[in-house]
C-alpha positions as CSV (number, residue, x, y, z in Angstrom):
1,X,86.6,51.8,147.4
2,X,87.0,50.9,143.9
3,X,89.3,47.5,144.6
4,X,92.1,49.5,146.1
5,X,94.8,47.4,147.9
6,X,96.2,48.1,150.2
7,X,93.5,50.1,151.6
8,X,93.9,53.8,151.9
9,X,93.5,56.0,155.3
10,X,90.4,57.8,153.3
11,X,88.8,57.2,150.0
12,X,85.7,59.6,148.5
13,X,84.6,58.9,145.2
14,X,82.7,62.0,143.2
15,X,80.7,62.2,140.1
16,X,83.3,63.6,138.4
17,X,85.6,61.6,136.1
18,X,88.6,62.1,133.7
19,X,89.9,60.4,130.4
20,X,93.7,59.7,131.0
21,X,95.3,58.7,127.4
22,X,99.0,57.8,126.3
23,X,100.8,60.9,125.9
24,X,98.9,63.1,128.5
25,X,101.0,65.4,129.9
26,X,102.0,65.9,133.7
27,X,103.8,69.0,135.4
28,X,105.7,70.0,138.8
29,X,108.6,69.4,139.7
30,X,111.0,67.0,138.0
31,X,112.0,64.6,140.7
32,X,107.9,64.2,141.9
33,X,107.1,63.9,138.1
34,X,109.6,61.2,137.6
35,X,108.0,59.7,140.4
36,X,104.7,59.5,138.9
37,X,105.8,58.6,135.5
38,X,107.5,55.6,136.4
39,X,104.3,54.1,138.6
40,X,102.1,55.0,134.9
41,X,105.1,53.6,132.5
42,X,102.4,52.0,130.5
43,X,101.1,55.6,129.7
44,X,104.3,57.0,128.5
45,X,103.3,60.7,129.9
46,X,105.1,63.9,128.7
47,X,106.2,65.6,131.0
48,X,105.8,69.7,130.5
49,X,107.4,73.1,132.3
50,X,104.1,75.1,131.9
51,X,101.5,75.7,133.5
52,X,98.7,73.1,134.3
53,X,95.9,72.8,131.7
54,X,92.5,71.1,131.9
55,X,93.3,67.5,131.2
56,X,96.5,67.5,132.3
57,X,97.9,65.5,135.5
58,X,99.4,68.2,138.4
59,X,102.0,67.3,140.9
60,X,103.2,69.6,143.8
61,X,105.5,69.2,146.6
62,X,103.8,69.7,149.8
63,X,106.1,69.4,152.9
64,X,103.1,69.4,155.3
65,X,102.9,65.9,154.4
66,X,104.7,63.3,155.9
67,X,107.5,60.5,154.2
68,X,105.6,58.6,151.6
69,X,102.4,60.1,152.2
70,X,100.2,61.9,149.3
71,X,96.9,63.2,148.1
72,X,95.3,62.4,145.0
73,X,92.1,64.2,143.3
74,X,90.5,63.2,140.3
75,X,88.6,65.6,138.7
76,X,86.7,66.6,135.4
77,X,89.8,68.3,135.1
78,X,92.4,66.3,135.3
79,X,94.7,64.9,138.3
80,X,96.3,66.4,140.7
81,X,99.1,64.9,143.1
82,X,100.6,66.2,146.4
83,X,103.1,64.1,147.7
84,X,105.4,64.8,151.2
85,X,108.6,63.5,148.9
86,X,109.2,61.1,145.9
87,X,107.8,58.3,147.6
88,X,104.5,59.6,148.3
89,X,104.7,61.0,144.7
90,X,105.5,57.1,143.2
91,X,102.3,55.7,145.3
92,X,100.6,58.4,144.5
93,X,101.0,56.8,140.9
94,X,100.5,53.3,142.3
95,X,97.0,54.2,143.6
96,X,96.2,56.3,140.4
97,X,97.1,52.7,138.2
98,X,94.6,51.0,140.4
99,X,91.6,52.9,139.3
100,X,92.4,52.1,136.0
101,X,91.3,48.6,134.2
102,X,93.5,45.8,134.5
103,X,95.3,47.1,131.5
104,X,97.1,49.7,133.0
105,X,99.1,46.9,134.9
106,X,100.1,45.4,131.4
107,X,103.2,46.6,129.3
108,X,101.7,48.2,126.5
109,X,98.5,50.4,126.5
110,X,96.1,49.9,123.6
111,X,94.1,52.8,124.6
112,X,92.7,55.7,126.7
113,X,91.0,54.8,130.5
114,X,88.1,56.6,132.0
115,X,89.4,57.8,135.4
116,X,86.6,57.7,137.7
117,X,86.1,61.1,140.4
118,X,87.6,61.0,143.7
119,X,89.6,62.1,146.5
120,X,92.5,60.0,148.5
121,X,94.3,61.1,151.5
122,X,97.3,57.9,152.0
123,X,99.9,57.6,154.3
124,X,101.6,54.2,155.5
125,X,101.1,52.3,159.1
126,X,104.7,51.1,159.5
127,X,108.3,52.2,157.6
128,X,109.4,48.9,156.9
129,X,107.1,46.5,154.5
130,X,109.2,44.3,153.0
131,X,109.9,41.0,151.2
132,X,112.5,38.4,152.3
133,X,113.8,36.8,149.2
134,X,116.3,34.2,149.7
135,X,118.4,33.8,146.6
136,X,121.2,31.3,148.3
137,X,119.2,28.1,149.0
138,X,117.7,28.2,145.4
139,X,119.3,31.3,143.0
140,X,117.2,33.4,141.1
141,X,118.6,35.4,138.2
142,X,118.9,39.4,137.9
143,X,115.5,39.4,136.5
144,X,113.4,38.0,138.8
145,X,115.0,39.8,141.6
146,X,114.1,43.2,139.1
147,X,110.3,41.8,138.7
148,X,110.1,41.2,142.6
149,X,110.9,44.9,143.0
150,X,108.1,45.7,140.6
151,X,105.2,43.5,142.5
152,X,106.3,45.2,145.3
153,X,106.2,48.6,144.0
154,X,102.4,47.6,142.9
155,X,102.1,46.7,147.1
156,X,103.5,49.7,148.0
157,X,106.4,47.4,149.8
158,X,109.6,49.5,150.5
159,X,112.1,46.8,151.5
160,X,114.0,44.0,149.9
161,X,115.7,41.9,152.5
162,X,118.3,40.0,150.1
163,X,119.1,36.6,151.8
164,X,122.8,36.6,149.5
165,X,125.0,33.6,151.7
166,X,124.2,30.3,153.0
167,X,125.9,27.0,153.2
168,X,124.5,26.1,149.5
169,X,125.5,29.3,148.0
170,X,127.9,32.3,148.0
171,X,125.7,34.5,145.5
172,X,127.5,38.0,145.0
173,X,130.9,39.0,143.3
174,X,134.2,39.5,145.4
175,X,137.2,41.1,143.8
176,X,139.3,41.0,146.9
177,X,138.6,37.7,147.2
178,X,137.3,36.1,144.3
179,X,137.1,32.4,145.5
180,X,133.7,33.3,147.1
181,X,132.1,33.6,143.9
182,X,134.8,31.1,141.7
183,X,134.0,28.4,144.2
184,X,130.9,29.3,146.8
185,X,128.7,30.2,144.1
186,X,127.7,26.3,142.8
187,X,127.4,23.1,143.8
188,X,127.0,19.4,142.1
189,X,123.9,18.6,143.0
190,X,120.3,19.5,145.4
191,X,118.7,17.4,147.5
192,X,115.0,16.6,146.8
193,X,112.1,15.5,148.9
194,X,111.0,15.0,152.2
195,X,113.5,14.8,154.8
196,X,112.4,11.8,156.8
197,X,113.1,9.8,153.4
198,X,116.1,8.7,152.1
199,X,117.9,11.2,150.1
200,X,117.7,11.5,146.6
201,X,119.4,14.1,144.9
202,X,118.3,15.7,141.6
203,X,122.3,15.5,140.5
204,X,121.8,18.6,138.6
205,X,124.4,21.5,138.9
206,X,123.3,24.4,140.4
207,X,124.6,28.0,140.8
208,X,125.1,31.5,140.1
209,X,125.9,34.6,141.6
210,X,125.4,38.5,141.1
211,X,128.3,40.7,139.8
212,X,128.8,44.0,142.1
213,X,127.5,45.7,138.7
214,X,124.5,43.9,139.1
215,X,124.0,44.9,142.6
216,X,124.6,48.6,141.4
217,X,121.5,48.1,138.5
218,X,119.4,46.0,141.7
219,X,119.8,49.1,144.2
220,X,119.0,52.0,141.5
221,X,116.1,50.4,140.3
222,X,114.9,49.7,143.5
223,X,115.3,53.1,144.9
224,X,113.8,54.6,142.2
225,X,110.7,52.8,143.0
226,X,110.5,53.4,147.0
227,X,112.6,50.0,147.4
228,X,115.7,49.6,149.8
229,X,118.0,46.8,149.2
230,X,118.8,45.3,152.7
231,X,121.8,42.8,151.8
232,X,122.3,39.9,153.9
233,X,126.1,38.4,154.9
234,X,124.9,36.1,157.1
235,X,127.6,35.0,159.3
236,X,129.4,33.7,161.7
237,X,127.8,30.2,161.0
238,X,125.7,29.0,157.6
239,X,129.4,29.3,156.8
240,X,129.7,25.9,154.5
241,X,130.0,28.0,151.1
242,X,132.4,30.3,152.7
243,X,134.7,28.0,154.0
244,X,135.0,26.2,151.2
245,X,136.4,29.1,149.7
246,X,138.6,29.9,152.2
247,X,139.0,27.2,154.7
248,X,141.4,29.6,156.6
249,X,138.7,31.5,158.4
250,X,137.5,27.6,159.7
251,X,137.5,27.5,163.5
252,X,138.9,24.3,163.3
253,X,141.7,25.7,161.1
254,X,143.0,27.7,164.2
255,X,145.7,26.6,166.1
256,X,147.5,25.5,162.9
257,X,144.9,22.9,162.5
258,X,144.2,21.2,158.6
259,X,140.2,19.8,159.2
260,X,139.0,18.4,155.9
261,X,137.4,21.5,153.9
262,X,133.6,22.2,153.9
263,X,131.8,22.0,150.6
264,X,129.0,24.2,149.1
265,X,126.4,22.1,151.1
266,X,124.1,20.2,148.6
267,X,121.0,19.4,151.1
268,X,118.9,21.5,153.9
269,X,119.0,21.8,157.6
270,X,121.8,23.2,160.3
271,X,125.8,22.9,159.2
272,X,128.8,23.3,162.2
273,X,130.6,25.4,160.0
274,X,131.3,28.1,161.4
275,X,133.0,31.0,160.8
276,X,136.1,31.8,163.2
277,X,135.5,34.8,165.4
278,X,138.9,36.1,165.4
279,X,139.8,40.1,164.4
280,X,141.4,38.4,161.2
281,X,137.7,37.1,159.8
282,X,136.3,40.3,160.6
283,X,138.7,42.2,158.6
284,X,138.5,39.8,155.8
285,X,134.5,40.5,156.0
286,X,134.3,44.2,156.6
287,X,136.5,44.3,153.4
288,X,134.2,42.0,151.1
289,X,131.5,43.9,152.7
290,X,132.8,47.2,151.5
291,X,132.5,46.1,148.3
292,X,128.9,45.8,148.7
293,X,128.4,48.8,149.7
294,X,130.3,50.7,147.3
295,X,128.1,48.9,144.7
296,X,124.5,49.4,146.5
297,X,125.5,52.9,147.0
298,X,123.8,54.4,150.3
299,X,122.9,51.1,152.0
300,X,121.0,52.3,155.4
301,X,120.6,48.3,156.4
302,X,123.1,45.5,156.4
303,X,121.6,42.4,158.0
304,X,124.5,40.3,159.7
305,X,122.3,37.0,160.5
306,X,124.0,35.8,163.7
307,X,121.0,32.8,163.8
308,X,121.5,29.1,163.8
309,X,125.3,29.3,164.9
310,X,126.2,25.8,166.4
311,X,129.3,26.8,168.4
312,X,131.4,23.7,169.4
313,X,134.5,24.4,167.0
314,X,134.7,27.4,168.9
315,X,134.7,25.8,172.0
316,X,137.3,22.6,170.5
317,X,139.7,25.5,169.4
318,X,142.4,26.8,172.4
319,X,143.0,29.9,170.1
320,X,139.2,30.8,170.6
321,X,139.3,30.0,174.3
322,X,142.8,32.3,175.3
323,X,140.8,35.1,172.7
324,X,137.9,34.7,174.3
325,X,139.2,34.9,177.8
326,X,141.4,38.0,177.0
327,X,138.2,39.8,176.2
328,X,137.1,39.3,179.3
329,X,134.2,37.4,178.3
330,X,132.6,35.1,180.2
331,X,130.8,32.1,177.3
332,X,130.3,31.2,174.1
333,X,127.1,33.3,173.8
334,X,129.3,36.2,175.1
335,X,132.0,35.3,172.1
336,X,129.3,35.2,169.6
337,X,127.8,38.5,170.8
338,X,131.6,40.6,170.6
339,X,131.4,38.9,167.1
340,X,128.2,40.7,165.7
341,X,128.8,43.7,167.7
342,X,132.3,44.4,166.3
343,X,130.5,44.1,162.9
344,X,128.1,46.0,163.8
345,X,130.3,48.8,165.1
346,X,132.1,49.0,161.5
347,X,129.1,49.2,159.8
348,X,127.8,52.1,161.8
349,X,131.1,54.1,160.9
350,X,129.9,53.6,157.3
351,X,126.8,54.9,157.8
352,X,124.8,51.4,158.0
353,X,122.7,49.9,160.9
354,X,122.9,46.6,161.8
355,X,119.9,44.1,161.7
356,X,120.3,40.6,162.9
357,X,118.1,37.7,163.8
358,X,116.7,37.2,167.4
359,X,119.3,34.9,168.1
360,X,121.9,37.7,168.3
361,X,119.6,39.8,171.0
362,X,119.3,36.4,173.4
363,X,123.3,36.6,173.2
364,X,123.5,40.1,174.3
365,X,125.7,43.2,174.4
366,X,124.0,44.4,170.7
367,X,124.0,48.6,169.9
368,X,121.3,49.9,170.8
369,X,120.6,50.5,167.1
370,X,120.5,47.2,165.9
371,X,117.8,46.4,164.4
372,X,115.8,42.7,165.8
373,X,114.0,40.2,163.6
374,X,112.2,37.7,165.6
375,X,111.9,34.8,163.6
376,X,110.7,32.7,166.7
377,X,107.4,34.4,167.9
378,X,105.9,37.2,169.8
379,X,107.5,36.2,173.0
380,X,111.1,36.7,171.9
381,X,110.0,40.0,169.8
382,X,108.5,41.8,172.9
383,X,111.4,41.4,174.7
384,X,113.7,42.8,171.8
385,X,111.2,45.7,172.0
386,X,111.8,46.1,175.7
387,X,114.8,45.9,175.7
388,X,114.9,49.2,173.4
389,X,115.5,47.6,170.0
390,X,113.8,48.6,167.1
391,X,112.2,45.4,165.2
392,X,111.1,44.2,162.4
393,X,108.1,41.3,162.7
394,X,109.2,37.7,160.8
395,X,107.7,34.8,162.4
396,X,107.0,31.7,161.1
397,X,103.6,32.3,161.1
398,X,102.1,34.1,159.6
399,X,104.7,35.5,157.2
400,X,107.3,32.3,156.8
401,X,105.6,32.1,153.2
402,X,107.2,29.1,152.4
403,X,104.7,27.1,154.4
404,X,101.9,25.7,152.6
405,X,98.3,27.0,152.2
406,X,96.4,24.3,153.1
407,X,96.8,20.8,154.4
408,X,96.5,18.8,150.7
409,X,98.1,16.8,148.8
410,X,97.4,18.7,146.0
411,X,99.6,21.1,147.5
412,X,103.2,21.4,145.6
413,X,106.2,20.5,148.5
414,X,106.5,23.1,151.0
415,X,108.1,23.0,154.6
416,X,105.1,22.5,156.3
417,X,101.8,23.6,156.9
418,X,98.9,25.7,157.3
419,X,99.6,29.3,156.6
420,X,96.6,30.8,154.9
421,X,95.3,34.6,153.6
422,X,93.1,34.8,156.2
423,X,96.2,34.1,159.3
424,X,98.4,36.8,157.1
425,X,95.6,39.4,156.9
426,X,94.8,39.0,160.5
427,X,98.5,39.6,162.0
428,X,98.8,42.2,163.9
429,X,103.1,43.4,164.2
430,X,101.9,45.4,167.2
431,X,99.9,44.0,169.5
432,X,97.6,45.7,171.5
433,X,98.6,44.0,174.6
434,X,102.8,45.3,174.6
435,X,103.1,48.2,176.2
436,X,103.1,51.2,174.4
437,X,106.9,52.2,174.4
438,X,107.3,48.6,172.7
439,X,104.7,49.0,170.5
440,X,106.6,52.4,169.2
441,X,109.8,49.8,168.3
442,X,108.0,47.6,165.7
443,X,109.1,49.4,162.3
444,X,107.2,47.1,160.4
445,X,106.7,43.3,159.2
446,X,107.9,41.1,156.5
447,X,107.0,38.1,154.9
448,X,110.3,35.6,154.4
449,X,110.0,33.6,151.0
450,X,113.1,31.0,152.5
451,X,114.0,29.1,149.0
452,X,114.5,25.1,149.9
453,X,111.5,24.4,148.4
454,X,111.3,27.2,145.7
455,X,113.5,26.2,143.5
456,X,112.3,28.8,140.4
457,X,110.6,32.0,140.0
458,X,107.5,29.7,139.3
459,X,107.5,28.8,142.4
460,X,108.3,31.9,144.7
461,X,105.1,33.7,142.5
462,X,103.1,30.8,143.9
463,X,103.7,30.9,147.4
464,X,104.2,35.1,147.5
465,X,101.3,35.9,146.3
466,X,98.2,36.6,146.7
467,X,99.4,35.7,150.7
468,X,102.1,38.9,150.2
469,X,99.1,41.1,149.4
470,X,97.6,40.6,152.7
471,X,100.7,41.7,154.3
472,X,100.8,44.6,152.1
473,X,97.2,45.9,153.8
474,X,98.5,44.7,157.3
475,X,102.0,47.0,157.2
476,X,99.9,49.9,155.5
477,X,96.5,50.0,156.2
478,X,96.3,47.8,159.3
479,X,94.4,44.8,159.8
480,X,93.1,43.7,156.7
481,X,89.4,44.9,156.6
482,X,86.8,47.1,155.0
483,X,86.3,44.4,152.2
484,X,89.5,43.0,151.8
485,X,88.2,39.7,150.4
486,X,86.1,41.6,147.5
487,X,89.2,44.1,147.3
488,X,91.7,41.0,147.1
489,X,89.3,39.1,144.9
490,X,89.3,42.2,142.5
491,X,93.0,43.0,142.6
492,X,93.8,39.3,141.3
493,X,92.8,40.9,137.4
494,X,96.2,42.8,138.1
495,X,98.0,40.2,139.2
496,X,97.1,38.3,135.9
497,X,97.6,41.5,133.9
498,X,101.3,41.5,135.2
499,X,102.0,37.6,134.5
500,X,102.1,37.0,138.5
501,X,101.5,32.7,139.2
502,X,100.0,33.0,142.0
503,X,98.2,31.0,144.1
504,X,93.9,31.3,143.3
505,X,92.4,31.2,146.2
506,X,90.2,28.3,145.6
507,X,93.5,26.3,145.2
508,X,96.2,25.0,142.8
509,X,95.7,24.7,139.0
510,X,96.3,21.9,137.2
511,X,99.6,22.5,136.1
512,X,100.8,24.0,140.0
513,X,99.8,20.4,141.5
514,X,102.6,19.1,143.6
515,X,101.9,15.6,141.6
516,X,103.9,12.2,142.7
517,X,107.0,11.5,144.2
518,X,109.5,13.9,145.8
519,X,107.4,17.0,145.0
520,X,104.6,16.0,146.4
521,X,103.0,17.7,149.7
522,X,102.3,15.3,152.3
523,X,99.7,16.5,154.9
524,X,100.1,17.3,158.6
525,X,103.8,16.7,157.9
526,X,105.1,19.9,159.8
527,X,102.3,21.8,161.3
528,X,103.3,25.8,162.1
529,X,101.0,25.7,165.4
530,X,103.8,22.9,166.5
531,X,106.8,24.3,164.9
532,X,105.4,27.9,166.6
533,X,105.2,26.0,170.7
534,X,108.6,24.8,169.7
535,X,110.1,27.9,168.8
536,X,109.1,30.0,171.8
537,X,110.7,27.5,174.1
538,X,113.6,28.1,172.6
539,X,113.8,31.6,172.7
540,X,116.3,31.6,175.7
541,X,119.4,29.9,173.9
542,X,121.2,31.6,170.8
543,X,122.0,28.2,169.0
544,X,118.3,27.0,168.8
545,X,117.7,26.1,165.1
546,X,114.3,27.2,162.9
547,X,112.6,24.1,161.0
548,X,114.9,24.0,157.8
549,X,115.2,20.3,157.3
């Protein structure tokens, strides 16, 4: 199959082949052609109103096909594309790139490739195959979030699920209220090492945030390369950034209350702040969150969080109770719920779905169109599904890629362990034993890169990859198979060819050891098997924590 990853639904190779230069020209119609010329940048191709000619590459528009679904021939000819919509056209490209050399992945093309004869028919699993990137425990410049978009584009990944607010960082512009970004955007110092130690802090400033301009460039490049930005606002608790830009939306600041003020948090695990839940914090966020979505454009997904809320300054606060009793509702759970769901409700009269972690569906009283992510296994994900929620697969394992690879102490620092290639490319995001109608609400998976221990792009290329291409095969192809550990093996060239540090599958190189002290890995520390037993007990409260210690 010529190394192709992820695996299309056919592949036939002929005898035919085809010499594709720099410069080769490529016709049909201008929003498809764009398409294609942005998968082959390296090839610079000249786009042309006539007809098709022998050597050239042919694109066509047929609506038979389905969203993101193509064909692609290679012929003595030439090339010739037909793609269901821009999408299909772009992977059309993708594919096309992969039976070239390992060249074709680099910037600059010193030559002509020898195309070799075949015939693709390709159309994804699942809608959603995405990338979790959180840039608020650990920031990561415009850039990398740019060169994220581009792997992913090589994966034929659609969604980037922007992780923007914690409690140790505020990381987007505000201009209706500024303090978010003048304040929530940095703190003093990080906290390094194991959490059972004593801490030790780096004392290093850290920080950063993106303008809404930035957003703007983030969202156009990424939807002209098949990529939806799905910001995350992730409220009503991980609140410590937030309310040390504005302590007045701190529950304890109702009631005329003056608590002393939060900080940008400078270590890991749960924080009680937490937001208050009263109509005056959701006006303040619907209005930051407008922002947002003036600068991402059309923004189909607005993740809300609701996880990891640890409600006892609701419960301290007599403002909260009387507002919670004049809704007519019942608990805490109940007051959390009317939270997200009022959020929720002004999102969808902008045009945005909700998604939210699993945490918000074991409160309750979600729309029915919010979207689930089940961070705390299958058992709380089938139930979502059940219910009638669409979903979107996270679990800690497989796709919590900020577990380690293997149980060594060679390995650098990581949360825990063993999350391998082989566990990714085995998941399965529907399984065969849900009933059907459920299986029908799993949109797709994602693999969560949550930053604590990833504290540069070094890093995140490290643990991503090459685990994130075995989700790409599982969201698009289905289980990994057919080869995959040749195809995987093969595809690495590209990865090297695009500067990607990732992980070799025989293990770390020299210079990615975790080495001494606070970096280094320290084996059967947190084991995911445990973590994973944990988690589903826990599936029947909406404060239960994940392991982020």
């Amino acid at each position: 199959m010529n190394a192709l990853l992820p695996r299309p639904v056919a592949f036939e190779t002929t005898a035919d082949s085809f010499e594709l230069s720099p410069g080769t020209s490529v016709s049909g119609p201008a929003e498809l052609v764009d398409a294609v010329r942005l998968a082959l940048a390296v090839l610079d191709l000249r786009p042309t109103a006539s007809a098709p000619e022998p050597g050239t590459i042919t694109v066509e528009h047929d609506p038979s096909l389905g969203h993101e679904a193509y064909r692609l021939e290679v012929t003595g000819q030439g090339v010739r594309i037909s793609a269901g919509d821009r999408s299909g056209a772009f992977y059309a490209g993708q594919t096309l790139r992969q039976l070239l050399p390992d060249g074709a992945f680099r910037t600059v093309a010193r030559g002509g490739w020898s195309v070799p004869g075949c015939r693709v028919e390709d159309a994804p699993r699942l809608s959603w195959r995405g990338v979790h990137l959180d840039v608020a425990r650990h920031f990561l410049p415009k850039r990398e979030v740019l060169r994220m978009v581009d792997l992913m584009a090589v994966h034929k990944l659609n969604r980037l699920h922007l992780h923007l607010v914690d409690d140790q960082g505020w990381r987007v512009e505000s201009r209706v209220a500024p303090r978010l970004h003048e304040v929530g955007s940095h703190r003093p110092r990080t906290i390094v090492g194991h959490h059972e130690d004593d801490p030790v802090y780096d004392e290093i400033p850290h920080g950063g945030y993106y303008t809404l301009d930035d957003l703007a460039e983030i969202s156009d490049y990424a939807r002209a390369r098949a990529v939806t930005i799905v910001p995350e606002i992730d409220v009503p608790g991980h609140a410590s950034a937030l309310l040390a830009a504005y302590p007045s939306l701190d529950a304890r600041a109702t009631d005329g209350r003056t608590p002393e003020p939060f900080t940008v948090l400078d270590r890991w695990g749960i924080s009680p702040a937490i937001m208050s839940p009263l109509p005056s914090t959701v006006d303040f966020l619907i209005a930051v969150i407008d922002e947002i979505l003036a600068a991402l454009g059309e923004t189909p997904y607005v993740h809300i969080g609701g996880d990891e809320c640890v409600l006892d300054d609701w419960a301290s606060s007599p403002e909260i109770m009387a507002f919670q009793a004049a809704q007519g509702l019942e608990s805490l759970s109940d007051l959390h719920a009317w939270f997200l769901r009022r959020l929720a409700d002004l999102l969808a009269e902008r045009g945005s779905r909700a998604v939210v972690w699993d945490e918000a569906f074991v409160s309750g009283m979600l729309r029915a169109d919010t979207i689930v992510m089940p961070w705390r296994g299958p058992g709380v994900a089938q139930r979502a599904a059940e219910a009638g929620h669409d979903v979107v697969q996270t679990p800690v394992f497989p796709l919590y890629l900020d577990y380690a690879e293997a149980a060594s102490e060679e390995e650098p620092l990581a949360i825990g362990e063993t999350t391998t290639v082989a566990d990714v490319a085995a998941y399965e995001p529907a399984p065969g034993s849900w009933p059907a109608a459920a299986r029908e609400r799993v949109l797709g998976a994602q693999f969560q890169l949550w930053s604590e221990r990833l504290p540069d792009a070094r890093a995140v290329d490290y643990r991503a990859w090459p685990r994130g291409c075995a989700l790409a095969e599982v969201v698009w192809s289905g289980l990994a198979g057919s080869g995959f550990d040749a195809r995987l093996e093969r595809h690495l060239g590209r990865l090297d060819a695009l500067g990607v540090e990732y992980r070799p599958l025989t293990g770390p190189r020299p210079w990615q050891l975790g080495g001494a002290g606070p970096r280094r890995h320290r084996p059967g520390f947190v084991k995911v098997d445990e973590v994973m037993k944990h988690l589903e007990e826990l599936t029947h409260v909406a404060d239960s924590t994940r392991p982020s210690l």
